[in-house]
N, C-alpha and C positions, 0 to 999 in steps of 0.2 A: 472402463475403470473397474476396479473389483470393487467388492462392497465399500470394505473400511476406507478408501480412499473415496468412493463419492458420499459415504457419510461422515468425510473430515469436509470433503468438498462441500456438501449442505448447507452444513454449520456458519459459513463464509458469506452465504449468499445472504441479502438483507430481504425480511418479508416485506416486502409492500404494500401486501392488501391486509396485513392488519397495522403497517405503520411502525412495527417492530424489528430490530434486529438481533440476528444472530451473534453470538459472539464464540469464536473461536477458540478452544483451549491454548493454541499456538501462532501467537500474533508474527508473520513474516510480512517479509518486502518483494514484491517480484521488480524485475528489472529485465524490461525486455528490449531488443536492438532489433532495429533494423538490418538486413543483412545487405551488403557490400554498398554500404552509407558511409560508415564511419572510417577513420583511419588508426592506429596505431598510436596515432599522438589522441585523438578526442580519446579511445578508451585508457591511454595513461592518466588523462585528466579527470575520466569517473574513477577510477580505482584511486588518484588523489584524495579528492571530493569523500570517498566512500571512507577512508582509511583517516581522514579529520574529522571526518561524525563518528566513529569508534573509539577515535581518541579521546570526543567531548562526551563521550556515553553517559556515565555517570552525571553531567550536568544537563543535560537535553530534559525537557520533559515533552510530553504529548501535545495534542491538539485537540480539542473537541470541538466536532463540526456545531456550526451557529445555524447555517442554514443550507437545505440539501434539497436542492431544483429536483423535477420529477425527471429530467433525462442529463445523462450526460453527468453523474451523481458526483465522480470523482475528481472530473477537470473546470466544472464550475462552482461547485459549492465553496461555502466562506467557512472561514476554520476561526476560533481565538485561541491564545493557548492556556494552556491547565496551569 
């Protein structure tokens, strides 16, 4: 990675050992697939799915995590919303 992109990368990563996180100037979404998993119809139905969360944009608000296990941070932790 050149520099400026592993110190956007940094920024993302949560410190652990002092219990603190980073917060990123550019909050994104990654969305990543399996390759020759899905068919044609599953990804018309994320691009649905993606295309009524942009529509509800303005009404969505965030999540703030409640609690965040020490492995496995973002597929088990509990969220409430804001």
């Amino acid at each position: 990675m050149p520099p400026n992109n592993q110190e956007a990368a940094e920024r993302c990563i949560p410190q652990n050992h002092t219990g603190r996180h980073r917060y990123p100037a550019l909050e994104l979404v990654r969305l990543t697939l399996p390759r020759r998993v899905y068919t044609s119809a599953h990804m018309e139905a994320v691009v649905e799915g993606l295309r009524a969360v942009w529509r509800r944009r303005e009404h969505l608000r965030g999540l703030r995590m409640v609690y965040e296990p020490p492995v496995l941070r973002f597929f088990t932790a509990r969220f409430t919303p804001l």
